[in-house]
C-alpha positions in Angstrom: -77.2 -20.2 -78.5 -74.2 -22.0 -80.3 -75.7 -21.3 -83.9 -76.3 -16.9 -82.5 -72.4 -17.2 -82.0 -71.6 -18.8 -85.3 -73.3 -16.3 -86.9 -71.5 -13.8 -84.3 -68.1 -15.1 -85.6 -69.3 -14.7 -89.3 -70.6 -11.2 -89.1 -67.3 -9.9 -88.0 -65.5 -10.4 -90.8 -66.7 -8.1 -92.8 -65.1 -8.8 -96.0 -64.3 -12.5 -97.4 -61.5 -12.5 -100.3 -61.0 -14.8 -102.8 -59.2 -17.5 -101.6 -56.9 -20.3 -104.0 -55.5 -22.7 -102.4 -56.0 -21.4 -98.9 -55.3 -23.5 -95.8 -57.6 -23.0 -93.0 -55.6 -21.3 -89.5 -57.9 -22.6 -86.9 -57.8 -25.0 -84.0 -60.7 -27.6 -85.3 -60.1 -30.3 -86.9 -58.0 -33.3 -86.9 -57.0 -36.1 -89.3 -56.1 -35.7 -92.9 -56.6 -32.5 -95.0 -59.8 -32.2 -97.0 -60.5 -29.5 -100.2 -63.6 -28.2 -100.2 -64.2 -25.8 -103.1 -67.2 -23.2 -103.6 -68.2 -22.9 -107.0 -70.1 -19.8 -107.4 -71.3 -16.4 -109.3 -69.9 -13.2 -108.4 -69.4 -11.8 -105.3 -70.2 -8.5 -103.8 -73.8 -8.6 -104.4 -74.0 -7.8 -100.0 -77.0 -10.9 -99.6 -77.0 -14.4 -101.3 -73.8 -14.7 -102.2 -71.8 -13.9 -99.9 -73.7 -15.3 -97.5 -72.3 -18.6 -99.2 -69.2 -17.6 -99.0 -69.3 -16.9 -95.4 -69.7 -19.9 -94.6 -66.2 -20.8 -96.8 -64.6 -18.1 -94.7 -66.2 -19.7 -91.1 -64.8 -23.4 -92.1 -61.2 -21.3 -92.5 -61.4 -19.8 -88.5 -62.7 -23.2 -87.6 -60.7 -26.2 -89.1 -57.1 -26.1 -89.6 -57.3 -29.5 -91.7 -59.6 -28.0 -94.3 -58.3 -26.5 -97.3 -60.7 -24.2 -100.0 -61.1 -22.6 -102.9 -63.5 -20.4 -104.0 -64.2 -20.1 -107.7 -66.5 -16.8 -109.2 -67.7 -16.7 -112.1 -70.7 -15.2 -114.1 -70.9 -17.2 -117.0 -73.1 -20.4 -115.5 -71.1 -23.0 -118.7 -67.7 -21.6 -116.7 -68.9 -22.9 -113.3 -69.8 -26.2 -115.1 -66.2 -26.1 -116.2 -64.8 -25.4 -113.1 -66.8 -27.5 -110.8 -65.8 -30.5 -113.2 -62.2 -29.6 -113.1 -62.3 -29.7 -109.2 -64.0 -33.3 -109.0 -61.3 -33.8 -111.6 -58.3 -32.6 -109.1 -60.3 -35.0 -106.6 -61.6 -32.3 -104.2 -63.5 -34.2 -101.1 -66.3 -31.5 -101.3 -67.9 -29.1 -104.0 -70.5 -27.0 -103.5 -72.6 -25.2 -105.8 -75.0 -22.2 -105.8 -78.8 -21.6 -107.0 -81.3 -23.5 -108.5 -80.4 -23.5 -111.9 -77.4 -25.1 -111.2 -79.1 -28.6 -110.4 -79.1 -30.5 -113.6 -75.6 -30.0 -114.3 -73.9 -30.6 -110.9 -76.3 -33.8 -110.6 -74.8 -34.7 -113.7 -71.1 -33.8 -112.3 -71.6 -35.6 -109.3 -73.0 -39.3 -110.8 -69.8 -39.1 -113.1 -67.4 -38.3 -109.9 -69.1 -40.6 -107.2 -65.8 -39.8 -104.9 -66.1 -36.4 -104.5 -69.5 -35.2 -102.6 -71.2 -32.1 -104.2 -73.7 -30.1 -102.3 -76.1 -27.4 -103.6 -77.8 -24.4 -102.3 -81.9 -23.8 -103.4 -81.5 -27.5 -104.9 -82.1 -30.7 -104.8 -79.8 -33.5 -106.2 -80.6 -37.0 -107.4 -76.6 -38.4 -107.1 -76.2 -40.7 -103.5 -73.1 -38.2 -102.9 -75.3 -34.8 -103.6 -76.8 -33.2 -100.8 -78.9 -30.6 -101.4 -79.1 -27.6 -99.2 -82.9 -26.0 -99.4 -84.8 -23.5 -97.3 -88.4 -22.7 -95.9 -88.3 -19.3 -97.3 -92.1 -18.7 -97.3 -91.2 -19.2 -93.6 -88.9 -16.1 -93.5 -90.7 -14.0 -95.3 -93.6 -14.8 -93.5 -92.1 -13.0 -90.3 -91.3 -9.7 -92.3 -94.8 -9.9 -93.7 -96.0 -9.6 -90.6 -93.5 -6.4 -90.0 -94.6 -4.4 -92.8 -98.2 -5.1 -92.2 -97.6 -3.9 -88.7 -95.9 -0.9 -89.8 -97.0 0.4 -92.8 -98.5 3.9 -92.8 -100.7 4.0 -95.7 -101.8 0.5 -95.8 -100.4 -0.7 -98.6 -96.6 -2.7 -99.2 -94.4 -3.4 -101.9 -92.5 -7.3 -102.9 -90.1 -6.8 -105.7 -88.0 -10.3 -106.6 -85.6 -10.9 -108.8 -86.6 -13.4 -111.7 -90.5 -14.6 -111.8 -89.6 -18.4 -110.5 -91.1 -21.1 -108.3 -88.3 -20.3 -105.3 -89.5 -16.3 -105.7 -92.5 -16.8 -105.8 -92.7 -18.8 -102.3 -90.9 -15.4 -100.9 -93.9 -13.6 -102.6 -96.0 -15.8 -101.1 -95.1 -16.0 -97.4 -94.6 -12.4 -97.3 -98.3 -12.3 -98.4 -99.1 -14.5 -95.6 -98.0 -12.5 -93.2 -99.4 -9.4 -94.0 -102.7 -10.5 -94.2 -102.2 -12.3 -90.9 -101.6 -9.0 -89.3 -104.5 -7.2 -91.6 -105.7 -8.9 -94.4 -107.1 -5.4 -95.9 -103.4 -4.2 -96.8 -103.0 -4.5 -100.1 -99.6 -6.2 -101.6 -98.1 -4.8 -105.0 -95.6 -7.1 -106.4 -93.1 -6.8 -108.9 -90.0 -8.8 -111.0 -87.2 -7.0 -111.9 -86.2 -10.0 -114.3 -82.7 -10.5 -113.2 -80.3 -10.5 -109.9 -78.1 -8.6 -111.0 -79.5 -5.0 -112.1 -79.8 -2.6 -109.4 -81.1 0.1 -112.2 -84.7 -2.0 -112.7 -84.5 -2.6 -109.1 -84.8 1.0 -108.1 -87.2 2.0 -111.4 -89.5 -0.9 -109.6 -89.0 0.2 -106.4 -89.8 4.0 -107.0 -93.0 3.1 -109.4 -94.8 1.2 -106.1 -93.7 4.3 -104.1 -95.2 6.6 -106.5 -98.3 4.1 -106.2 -98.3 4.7 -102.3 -96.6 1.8 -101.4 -94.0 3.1 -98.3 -92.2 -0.7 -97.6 -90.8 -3.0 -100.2 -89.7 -6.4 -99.4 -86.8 -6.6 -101.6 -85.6 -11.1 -102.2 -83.6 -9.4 -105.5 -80.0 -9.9 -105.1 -77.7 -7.4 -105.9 -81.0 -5.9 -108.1 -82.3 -5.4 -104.5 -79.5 -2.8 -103.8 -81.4 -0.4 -106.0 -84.7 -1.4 -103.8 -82.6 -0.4 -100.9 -81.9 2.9 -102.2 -84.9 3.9 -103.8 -85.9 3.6 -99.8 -83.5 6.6 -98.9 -84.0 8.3 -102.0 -88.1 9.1 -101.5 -87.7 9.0 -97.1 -89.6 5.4 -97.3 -89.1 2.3 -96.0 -87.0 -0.9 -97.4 -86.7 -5.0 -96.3 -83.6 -6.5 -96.8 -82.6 -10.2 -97.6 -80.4 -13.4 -96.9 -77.9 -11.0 -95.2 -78.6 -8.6 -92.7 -78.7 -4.9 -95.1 -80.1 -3.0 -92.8 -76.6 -1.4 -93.0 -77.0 -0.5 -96.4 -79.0 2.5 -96.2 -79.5 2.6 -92.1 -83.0 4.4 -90.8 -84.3 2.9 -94.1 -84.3 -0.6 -94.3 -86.2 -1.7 -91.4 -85.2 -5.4 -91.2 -83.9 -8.2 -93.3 -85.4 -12.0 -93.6 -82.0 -13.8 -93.4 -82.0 -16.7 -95.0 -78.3 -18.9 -93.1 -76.9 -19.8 -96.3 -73.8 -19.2 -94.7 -74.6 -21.8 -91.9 -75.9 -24.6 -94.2 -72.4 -24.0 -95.7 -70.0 -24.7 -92.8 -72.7 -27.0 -91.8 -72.0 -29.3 -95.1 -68.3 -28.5 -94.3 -68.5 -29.9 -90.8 -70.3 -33.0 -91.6 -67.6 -33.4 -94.1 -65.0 -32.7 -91.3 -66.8 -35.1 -88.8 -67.6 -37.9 -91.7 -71.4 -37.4 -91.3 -71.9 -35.6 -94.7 -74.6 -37.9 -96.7 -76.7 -37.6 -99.4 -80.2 -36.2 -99.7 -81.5 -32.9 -98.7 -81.3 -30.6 -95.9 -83.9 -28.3 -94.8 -83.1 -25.3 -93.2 -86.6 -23.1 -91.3 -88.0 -21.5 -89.0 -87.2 -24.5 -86.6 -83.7 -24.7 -87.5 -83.4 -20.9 -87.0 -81.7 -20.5 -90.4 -84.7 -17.9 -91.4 -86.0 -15.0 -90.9 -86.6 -11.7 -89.3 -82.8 -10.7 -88.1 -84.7 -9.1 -84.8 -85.2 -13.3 -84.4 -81.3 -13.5 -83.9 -80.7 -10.6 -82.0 -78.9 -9.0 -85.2 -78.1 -5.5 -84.6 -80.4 -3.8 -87.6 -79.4 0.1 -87.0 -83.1 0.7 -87.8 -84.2 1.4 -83.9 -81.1 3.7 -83.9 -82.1 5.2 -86.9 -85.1 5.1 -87.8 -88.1 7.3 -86.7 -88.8 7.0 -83.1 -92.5 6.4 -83.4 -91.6 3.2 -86.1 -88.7 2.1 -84.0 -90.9 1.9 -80.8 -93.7 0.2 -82.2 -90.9 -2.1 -84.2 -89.3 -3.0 -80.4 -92.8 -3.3 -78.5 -95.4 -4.2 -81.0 -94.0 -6.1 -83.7 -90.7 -7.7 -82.4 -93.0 -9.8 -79.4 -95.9 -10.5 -82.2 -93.6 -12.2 -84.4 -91.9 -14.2 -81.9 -95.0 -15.6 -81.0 -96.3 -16.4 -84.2 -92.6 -18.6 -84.8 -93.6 -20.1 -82.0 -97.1 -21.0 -83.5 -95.2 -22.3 -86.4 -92.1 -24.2 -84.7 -94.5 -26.1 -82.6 -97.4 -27.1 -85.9 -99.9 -25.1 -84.4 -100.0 -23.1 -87.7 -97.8 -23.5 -90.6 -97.2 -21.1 -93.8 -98.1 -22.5 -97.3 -95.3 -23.4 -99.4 -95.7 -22.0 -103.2 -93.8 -24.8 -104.3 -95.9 -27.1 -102.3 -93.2 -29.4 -101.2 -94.3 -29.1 -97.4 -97.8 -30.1 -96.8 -100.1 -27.3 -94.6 -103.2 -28.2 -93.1 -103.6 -25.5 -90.5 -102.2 -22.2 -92.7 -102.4 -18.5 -91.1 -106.3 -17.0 -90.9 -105.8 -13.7 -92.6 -106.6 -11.4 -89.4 -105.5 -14.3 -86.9 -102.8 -12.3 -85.4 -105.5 -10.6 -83.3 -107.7 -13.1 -82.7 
């Protein structure tokens, strides 16, 4: 219940500006003022992102003793710079974005051993690094399961943005799932080679609906806006990600697999806040209820408003109840979904077809 209204509070605001400098106006908080700063590509792409920098934007409402900066940048040697320039000011907390950012905040962090770094979709080796990781082959397991259960012509698109380990564990829990459901629905995949270019995304996405795919699991970025509106374009059907996009093009997109960035951002924050804020690595699943379906969070998707009545039925009475109880299978070990990157050990993984039996 408490984390459904965090994420109530951080869904309201619907826009999060830049903020330099920018003393928090909450209540929270107490003792001396801390400077966290968000280091960080650009924002706007409507899912990973700014899902980060929600979580910036939540430690604002909530601690008046917490000052942050947020720093955007698309050149990746320009957040080196400014990440080093803010352990340099002496900034209690810095936090990073995306798995190529590991080697060079590690680095950062064992020559600023005052200053605590975090990362998102990382690990780091420094005692004052914490990295900030997901089960997203969890997620997308629970969306798997929803296109499985609703595709029309038996077949389902997964389009991600750049052919790597962390993409490929999206590819594969989505995999999972649909062959859970039905394990003769066949999966196209595709790699638009960037997160950034909504153009390919949309070429993709429009090829595997030519091919008779009719729902794409977009984990893209920004290149998954084009996904999204290749959806509208040809009358089909779209998954959204790390953000709920359903939005986006509404009656479309049928869900998104949220992964709580956000929430493992003002988490760090908080444990900063509360002096609990350690090194080593948080994981964030199923279990933590920082992924998946957004129907799993109560999330107003638009879709059963909408979409078509038949899909939004089935979506409220069939598939909503089915992949409750396969979390639940999951959360409690029952069954677990393979990790691509086999960092979590699964001895009891989903039996294609086990959703019916």
């Amino acid at each position: 219940m408490v984390r459904r209204v965090l994420y109530a509070l951080l869904t309201a605001v619907l826009m999060v500006p830049l903020l330099v400098g920018c003393g928090a106006t909450g209540d929270g908080g107490s003792g001396d003022n801390l400077r966290v700063a968000l280091v960080i590509g650009l924002l706007g792409d409507r899912s990973f992102l700014d899902s980060a920098a929600r979580g910036i934007d939540m430690a604002n409402e909530a601690y008046d003793n917490v000052e942050t900066k947020i720093i955007e940048n698309a050149d990746v040697g320009e957040q080196q710079l400014a990440a080093r320039a803010m352990a340099e000011e002496g900034y209690d907390l810095v936090i990073t974005v995306g798995f190529g950012s590991a080697d060079w905040t590690n680095e950062i962090a064992l020559e600023y051993p005052d200053t605590h770094f975090a990362i998102v979709d990382a690990v780091l080796d420094a005692p004052n690094g914490t990295g900030l990781t997901f089960r997203e082959d969890e997620g997308s397991f629970t969306v798997g399961m929803a296109a499985a259960m609703l595709t029309k012509t038996g077949k389902v698109g997964y389009i991600g943005g750049m052919d790597v380990p962390l993409l490929r564990r999206f590819e594969l829990g989505y995999i999972q799932g649909v062959k859970y459901v039905d394990p003769s629905i066949e999966v196209v995949s595709g790699w638009v080679g960037d997160f950034g270019d909504p153009t390919k995304g949309k070429e993709l996405a429009l090829t595997q609906y030519e091919e008779g795919v009719d729902i794409i699991f977009a984990a893209a970025g920004k290149s998954g806006e084009g996904v999204l509106a290749a959806s509208a374009e040809k009358g089909l059907y779209s998954i959204g990600v790390d953000s709920d996009q359903c939005y986006i093009e509404p009656g479309n997109v049928i869900a998104s697999m949220m992964k709580m960035v956000d929430l493992a951002v003002f988490g760090a924050i908080t444990d900063l806040v509360e002096g609990d804020l350690e090194g080593g690595t948080k994981v964030f699943g199923l279990q933590e209820e920082a992924v998946g379906m957004c129907h799993l969070y109560d999330i107003d998707t638009q879709f059963q408003d909408n979409g078509p009545a038949d899909m939004a039925a089935t979506l409220n009475d069939e598939v909503i109840p089915a992949v409750e109880a396969a979390v639940e299978k999951i959360k409690s070990g029952e069954m677990c979904v393979t990790d691509h990157m086999e960092l979590f050990p699964c001895d009891n993984p989903p039996a294609p077809g086990g959703m019916s039996q």
